[in-house]
C-alpha positions as a Markdown table, in Angstrom:
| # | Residue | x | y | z |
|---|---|---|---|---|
| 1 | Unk | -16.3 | 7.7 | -6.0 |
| 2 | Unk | -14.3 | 10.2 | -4.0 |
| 3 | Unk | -11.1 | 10.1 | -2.0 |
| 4 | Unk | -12.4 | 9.6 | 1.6 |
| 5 | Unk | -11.1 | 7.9 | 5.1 |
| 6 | Unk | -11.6 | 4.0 | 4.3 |
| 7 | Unk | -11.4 | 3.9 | 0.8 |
| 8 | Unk | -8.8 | 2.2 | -1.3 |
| 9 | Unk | -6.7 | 3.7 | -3.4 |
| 10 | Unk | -5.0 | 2.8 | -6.6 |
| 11 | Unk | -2.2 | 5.3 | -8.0 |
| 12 | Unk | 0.4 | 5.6 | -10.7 |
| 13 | Unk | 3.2 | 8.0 | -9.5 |
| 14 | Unk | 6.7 | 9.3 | -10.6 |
| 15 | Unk | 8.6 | 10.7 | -8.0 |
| 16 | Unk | 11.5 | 13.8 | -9.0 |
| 17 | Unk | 14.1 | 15.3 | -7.5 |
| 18 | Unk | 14.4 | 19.3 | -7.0 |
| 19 | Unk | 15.3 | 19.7 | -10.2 |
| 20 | Unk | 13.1 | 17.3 | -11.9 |
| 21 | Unk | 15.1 | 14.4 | -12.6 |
| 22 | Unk | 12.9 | 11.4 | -12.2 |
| 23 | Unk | 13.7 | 9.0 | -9.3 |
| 24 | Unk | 11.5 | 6.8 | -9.7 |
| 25 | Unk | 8.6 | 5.5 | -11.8 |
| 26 | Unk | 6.1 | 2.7 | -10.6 |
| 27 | Unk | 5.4 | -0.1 | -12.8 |
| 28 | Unk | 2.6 | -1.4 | -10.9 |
| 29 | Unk | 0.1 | 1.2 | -9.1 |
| 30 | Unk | 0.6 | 2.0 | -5.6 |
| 31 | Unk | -2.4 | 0.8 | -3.4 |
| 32 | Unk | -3.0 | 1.9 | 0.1 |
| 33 | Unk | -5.8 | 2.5 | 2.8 |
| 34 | Unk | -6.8 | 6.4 | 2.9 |
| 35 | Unk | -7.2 | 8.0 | 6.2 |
| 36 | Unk | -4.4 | 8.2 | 8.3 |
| 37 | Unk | -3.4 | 4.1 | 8.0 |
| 38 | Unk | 0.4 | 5.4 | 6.9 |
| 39 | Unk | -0.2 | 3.9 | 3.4 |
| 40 | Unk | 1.5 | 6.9 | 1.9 |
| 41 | Unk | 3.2 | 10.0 | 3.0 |
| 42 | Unk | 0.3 | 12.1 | 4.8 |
| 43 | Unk | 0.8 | 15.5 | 2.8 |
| 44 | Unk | 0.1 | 13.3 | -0.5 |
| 45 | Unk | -2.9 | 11.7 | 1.4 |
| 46 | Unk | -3.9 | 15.0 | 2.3 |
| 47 | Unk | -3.9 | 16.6 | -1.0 |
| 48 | Unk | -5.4 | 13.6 | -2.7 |
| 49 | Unk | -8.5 | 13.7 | -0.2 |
| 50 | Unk | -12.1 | 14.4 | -2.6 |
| 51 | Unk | -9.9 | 13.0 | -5.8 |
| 52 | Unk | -11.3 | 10.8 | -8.2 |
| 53 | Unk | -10.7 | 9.0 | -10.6 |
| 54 | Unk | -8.5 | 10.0 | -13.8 |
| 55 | Unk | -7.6 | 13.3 | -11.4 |
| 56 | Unk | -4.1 | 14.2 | -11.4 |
| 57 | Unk | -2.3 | 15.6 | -8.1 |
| 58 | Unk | 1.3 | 17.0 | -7.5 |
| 59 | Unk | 3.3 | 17.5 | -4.2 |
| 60 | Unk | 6.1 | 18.9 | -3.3 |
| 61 | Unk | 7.9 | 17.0 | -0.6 |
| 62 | Unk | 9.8 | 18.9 | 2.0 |
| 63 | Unk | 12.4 | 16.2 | 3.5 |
| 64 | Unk | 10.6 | 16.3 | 6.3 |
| 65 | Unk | 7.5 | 15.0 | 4.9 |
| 66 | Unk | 9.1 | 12.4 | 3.1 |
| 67 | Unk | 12.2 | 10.3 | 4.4 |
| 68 | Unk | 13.5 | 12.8 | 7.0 |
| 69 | Unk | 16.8 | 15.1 | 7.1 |
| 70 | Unk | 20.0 | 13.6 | 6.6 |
| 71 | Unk | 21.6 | 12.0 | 9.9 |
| 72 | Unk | 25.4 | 12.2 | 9.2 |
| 73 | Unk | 25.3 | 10.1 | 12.9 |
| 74 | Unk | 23.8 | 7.1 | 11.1 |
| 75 | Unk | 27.3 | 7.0 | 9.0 |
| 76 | Unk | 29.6 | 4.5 | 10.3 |
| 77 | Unk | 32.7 | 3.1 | 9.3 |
| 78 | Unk | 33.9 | -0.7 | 9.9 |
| 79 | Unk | 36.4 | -3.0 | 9.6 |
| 80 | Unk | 36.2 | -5.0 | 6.4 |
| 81 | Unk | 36.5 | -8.1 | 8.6 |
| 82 | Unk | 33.1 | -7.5 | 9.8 |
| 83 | Unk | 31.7 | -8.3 | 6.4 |
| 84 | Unk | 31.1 | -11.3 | 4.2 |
| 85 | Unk | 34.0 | -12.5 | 1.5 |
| 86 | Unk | 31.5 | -10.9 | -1.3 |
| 87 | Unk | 30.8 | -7.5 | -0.5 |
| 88 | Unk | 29.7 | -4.3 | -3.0 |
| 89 | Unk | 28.8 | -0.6 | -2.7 |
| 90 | Unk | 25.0 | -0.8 | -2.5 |
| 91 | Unk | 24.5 | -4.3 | -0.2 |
| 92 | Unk | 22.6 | -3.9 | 2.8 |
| 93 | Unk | 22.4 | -5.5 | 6.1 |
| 94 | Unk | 21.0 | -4.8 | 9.1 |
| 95 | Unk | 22.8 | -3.6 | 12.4 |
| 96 | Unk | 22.4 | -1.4 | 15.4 |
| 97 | Unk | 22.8 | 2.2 | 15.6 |
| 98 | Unk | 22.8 | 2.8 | 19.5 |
| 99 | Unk | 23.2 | 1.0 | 22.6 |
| 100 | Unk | 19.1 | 0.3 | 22.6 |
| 101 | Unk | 20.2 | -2.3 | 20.2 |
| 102 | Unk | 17.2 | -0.9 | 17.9 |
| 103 | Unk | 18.1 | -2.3 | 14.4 |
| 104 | Unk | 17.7 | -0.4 | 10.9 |
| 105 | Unk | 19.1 | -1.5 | 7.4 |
| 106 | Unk | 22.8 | -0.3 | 6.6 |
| 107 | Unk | 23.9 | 0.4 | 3.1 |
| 108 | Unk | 27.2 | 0.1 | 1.8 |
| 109 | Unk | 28.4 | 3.2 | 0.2 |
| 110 | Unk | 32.0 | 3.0 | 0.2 |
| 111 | Unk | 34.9 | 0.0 | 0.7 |
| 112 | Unk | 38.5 | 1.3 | 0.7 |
| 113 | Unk | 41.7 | 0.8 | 2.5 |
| 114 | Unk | 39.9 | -2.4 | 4.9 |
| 115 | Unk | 37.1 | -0.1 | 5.8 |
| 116 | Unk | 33.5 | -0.1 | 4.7 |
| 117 | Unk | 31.4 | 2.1 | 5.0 |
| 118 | Unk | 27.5 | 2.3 | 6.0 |
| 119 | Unk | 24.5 | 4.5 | 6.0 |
| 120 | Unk | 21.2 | 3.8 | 7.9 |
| 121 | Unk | 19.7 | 7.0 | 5.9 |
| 122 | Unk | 17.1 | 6.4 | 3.6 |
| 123 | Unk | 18.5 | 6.9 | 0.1 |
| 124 | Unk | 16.8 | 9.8 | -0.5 |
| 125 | Unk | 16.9 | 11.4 | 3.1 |
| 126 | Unk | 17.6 | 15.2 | 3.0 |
| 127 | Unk | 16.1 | 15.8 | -0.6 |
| 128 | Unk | 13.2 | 17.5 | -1.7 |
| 129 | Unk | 10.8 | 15.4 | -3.5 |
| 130 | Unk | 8.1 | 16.0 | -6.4 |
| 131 | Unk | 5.6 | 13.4 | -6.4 |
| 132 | Unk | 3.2 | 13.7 | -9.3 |
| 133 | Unk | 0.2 | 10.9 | -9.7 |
| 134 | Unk | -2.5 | 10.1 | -11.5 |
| 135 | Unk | -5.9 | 8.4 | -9.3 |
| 136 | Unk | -6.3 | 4.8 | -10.9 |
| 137 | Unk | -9.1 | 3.3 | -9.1 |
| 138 | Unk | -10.8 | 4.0 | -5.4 |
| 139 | Unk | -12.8 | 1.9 | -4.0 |
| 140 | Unk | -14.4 | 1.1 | -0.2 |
| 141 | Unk | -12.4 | -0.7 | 2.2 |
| 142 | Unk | -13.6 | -4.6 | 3.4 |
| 143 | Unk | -13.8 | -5.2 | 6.8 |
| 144 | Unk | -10.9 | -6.7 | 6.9 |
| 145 | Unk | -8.3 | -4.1 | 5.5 |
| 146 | Unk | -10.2 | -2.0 | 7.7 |
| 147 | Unk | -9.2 | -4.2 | 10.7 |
| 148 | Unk | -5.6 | -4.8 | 9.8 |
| 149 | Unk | -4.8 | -1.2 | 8.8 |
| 150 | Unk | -4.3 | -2.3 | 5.1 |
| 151 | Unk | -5.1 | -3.1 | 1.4 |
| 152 | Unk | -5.6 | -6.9 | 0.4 |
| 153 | Unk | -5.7 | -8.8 | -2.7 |
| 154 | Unk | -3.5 | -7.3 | -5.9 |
| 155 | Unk | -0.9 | -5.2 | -4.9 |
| 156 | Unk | -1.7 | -5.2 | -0.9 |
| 157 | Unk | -0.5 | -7.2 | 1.8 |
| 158 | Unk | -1.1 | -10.9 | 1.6 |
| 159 | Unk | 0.2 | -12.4 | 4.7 |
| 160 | Unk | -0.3 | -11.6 | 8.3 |
């Protein structure tokens, strides 16, 4: 079976930096719904499209078709007394960026002098990004997935 809108997808992927060090490596495939359902970043859907398979596929990932250009306004420095007793480089909490009140996760990069602080950038925001994968299983959608936008059972969403 082929790639195609409404099929589910099965994938083991490494994901590089520019320079080919590996970021990441999954240890349990990545499943999503083909065809638009935001399963997966749409230049990878799009070059996976007709696959099968055993088929291998590599994309380079401009930051813009990945996690998005680096916001240096989603920095923010704060009072250590705004944080819990325990606190590390690498926590996260959630917070607001604006006066919308519109929340996004905040990770702690830095505590020094009674200041911490915080980035609302993805981790890999600004970087270009190789994602090579290998096509593990397809398969037509149910109903259902089709109806809720995405994959169920092993390695989908469980819970609504």
């Amino acid at each position: 079976m082929k790639i195609a809108r409404n099929t589910v997808v099965s994938l083991t992927y490494e994901l590089f930096d520019a320079d080919a060090q590996l970021i990441e490596k999954a240890d349990s495939p990545l499943v999503y719904l083909h065809g638009g359902y935001t399963g997966i970043f749409p230049l990878v859907e799009k070059a996976l499209e007709g696959k099968q398979v055993g088929e291998r596929c590599e994309v380079r990932l401009q930051p813009t078709d990945a996690f998005g250009e680096y916001d240096a306004e989603l920095v923010k420095i704060e009072t250590r007394d705004k944080f819990p007793a325990e606190l590390n480089v690498g926590m996260q909490f959630e917070g607001s960026t604006d006066s919308q009140g519109e929340t996004q996760v905040f990770t702690v990069t830095d505590i020094a002098d009674g200041k911490v602080v915080v980035d609302a950038n993805h981790p890999l925001a600004g970087q270009v990004l190789n994602f090579h994968c290998v096509v593990s299983e397809v398969r037509l959608a149910t109903d259902e997935e089709l109806t809720h936008g995405h994959v169920h059972g092993p390695h989908g969403h469980h819970h609504h």
